[in-house]
C-alpha positions as CSV (number, residue, x, y, z in Angstrom):
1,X,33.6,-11.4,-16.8
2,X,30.7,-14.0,-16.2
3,X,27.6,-14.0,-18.1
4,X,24.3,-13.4,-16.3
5,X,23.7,-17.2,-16.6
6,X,27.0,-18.3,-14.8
7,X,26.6,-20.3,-11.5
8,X,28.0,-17.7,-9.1
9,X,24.7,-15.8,-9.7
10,X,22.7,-18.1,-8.2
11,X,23.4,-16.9,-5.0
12,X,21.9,-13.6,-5.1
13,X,18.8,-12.6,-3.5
14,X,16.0,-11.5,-6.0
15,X,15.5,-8.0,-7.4
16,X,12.0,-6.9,-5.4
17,X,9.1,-5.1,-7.7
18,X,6.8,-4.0,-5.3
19,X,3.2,-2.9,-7.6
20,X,1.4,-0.4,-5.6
21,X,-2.5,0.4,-6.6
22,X,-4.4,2.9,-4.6
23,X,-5.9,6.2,-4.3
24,X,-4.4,9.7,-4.5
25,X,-2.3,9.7,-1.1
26,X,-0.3,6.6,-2.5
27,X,0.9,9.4,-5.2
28,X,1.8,11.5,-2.3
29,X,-0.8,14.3,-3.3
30,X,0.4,17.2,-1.0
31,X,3.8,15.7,-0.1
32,X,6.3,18.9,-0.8
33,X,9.0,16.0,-1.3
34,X,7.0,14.2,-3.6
35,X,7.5,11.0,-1.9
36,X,4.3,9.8,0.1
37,X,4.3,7.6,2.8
38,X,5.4,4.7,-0.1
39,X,8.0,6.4,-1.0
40,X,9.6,7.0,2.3
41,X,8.6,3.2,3.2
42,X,10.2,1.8,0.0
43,X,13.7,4.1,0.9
44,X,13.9,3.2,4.3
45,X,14.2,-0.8,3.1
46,X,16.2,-0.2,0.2
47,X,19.7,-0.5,1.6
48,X,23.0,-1.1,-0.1
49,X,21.8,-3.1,-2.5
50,X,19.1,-1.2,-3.8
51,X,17.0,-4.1,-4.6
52,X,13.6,-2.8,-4.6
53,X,11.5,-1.5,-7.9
54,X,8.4,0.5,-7.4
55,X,5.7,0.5,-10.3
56,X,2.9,2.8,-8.6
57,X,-0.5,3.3,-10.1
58,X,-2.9,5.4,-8.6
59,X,-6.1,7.0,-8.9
60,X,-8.0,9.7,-7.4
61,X,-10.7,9.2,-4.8
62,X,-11.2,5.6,-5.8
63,X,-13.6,3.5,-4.3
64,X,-12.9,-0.5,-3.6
65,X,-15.4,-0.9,-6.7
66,X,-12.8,0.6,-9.0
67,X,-9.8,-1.0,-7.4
68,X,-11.6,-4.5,-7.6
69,X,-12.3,-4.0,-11.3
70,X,-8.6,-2.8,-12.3
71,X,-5.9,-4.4,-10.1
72,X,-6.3,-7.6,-12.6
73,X,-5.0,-5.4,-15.5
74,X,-3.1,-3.2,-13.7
75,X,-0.9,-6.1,-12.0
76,X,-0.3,-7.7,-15.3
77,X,0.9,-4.8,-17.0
78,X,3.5,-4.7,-14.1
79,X,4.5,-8.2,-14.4
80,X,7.6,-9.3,-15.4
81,X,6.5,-13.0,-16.2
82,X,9.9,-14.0,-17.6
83,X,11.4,-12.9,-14.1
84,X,8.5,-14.6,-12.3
85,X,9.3,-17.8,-13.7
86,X,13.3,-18.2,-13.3
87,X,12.7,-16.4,-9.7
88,X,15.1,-13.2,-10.4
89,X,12.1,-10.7,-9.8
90,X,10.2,-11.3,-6.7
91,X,6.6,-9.5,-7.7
92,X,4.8,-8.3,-4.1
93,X,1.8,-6.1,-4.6
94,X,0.8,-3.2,-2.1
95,X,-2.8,-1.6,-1.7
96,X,-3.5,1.7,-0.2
97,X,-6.8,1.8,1.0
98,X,-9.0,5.1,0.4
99,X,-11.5,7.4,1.9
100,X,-14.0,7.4,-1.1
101,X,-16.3,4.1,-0.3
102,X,-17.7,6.1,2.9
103,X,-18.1,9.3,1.0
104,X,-19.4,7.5,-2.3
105,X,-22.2,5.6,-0.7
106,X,-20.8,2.1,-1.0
107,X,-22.2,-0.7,1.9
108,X,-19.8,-2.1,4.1
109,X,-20.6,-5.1,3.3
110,X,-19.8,-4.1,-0.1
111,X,-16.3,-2.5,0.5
112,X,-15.7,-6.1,2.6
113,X,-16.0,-8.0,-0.8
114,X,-14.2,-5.7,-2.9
115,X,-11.2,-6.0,-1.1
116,X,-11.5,-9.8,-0.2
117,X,-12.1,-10.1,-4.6
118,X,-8.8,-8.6,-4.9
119,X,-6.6,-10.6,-2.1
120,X,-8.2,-14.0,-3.3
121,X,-7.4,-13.0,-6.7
122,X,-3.7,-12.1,-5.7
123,X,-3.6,-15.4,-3.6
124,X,-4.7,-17.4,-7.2
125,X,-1.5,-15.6,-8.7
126,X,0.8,-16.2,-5.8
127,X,1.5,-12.8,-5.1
128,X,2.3,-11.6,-2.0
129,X,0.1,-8.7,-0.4
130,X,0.5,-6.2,2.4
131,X,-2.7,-3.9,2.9
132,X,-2.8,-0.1,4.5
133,X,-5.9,1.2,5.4
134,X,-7.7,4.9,5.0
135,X,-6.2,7.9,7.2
136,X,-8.1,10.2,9.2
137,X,-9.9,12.8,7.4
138,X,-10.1,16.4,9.2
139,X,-13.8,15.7,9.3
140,X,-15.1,14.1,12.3
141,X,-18.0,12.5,11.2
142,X,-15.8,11.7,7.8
143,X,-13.4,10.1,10.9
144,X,-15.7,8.2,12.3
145,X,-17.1,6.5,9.1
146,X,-13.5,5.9,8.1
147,X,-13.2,4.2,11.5
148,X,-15.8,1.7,10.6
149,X,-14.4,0.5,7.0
150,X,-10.9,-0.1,8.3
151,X,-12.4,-2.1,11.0
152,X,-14.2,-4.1,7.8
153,X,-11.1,-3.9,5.8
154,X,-8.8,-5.3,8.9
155,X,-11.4,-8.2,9.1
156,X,-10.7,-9.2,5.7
157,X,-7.0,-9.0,5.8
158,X,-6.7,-11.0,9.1
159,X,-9.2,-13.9,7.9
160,X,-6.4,-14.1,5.3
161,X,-3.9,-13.6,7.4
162,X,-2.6,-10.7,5.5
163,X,-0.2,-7.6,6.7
164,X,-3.2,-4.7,7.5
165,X,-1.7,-1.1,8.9
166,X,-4.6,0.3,10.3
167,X,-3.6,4.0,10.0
168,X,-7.1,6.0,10.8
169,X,-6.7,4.0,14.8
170,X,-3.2,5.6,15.3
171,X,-3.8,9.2,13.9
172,X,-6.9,10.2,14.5
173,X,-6.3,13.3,17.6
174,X,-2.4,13.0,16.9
175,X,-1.4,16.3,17.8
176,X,1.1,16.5,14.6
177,X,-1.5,14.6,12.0
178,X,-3.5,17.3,13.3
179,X,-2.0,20.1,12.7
180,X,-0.8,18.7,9.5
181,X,-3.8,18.0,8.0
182,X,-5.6,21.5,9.1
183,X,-2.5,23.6,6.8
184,X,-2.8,21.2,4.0
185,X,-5.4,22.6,1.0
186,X,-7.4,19.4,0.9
187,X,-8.1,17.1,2.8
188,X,-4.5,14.9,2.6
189,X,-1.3,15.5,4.5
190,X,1.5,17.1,4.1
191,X,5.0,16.0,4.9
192,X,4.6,15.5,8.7
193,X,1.5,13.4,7.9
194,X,2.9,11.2,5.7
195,X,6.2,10.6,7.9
196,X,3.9,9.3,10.3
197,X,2.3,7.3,7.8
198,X,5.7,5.7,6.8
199,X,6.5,5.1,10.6
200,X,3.1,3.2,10.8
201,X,3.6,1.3,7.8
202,X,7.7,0.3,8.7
203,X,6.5,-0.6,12.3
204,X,3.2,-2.8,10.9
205,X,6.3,-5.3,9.3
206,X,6.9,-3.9,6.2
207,X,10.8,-5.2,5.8
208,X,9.1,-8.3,7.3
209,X,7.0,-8.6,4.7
210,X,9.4,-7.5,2.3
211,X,12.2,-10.0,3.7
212,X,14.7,-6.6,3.6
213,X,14.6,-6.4,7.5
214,X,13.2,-7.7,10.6
């Protein structure tokens, strides 16, 4: 039998550990299959071979304040440096956007700076980053706020040339989301929602991104 170090290893494609930071609907808060939108994203690329990890950390109703003042720590508890450095772990980091800067007061401008912190601080590690932005809320004015600060959060991502799935654009009136959203006991999907999530998220270049499929 040959020893993990033998040559005919080399070959092989790294193990993936995606680290996932974001509010409570990257836990899948609601989701009767305890999955999320993540989960079902992550499955769908798996494959044969199941390749990818998932190390998830989330919080609820955080703000791009609190993300920009954890990721740092949270990353590196993730990290698997030995597997960084002989290139057997390929470490890719996903961010799930929130609601909570509109409803918690925070600028903009603000929210545009938090997020850009965290990217240029990913870029400085070399770690790979693939952004999805703030769903629709069932309130309309809540909406329309939301609207605004993915539009900010887009900007950032595309000066960077970052992956952003701009999920509040392609929900917001969808008949299922809709009716998804309005049966759920807060104000977070249920299982319909979050397939649709997943479907946004595959078809934004997730297995791109990933390298699992085109």
């Amino acid at each position: 039998m040959p020893s993990p170090s033998t040559p005919s290893d080399a070959h092989q494609d790294p193990r993936i550990r995606i680290i996932a930071l974001g509010d409570e609907l990257l836990a899948g808060v609601g989701d009767a299959r305890a999955l999320g939108w993540l989960g079902r994203a992550v499955a769908n690329e798996q494959g044969a071979t199941s390749r990818i990890d998932l190390f998830t950390s989330a919080l609820p109703q955080e703000t791009s304040a609190e993300l920009a003042e954890r990721w740092d720590a949270e990353v590196a508890r993730r990290t698997d440096e030995r597997g960084r450095a002989d290139g057997s772990i390929d470490h890719r980091v996903v961010l799930g956007m929130g609601r909570a800067d509109v409803t918690s007061g925070i600028s903009l401008a603000r929210s545009r700076l938090n997020l850009a912190k965290v990217l240029d601080g990913l870029e400085r590690q070399r770690m790979s980053a693939f952004v999805v932005g703030p769903p629709p809320s069932r309130d309309a004015g809540l909406t329309a706020a939301v609207r605004d600060l993915s539009g900010a959060y887009e900007d950032v991502c595309s000066r960077r040339r970052i992956p952003y799935v701009d999920t509040v654009q392609a929900l917001d009136g969808h008949e299922q989301w809709t009716g998804d959203i309005a049966r759920s006991q807060g104000d977070h999907p249920g299982q319909t929602g979050y397939g649709l999530m997943a479907w946004l998220v595959l078809h934004g270049g997730f297995g791109s991104w990933l390298g699992t499929s085109e």
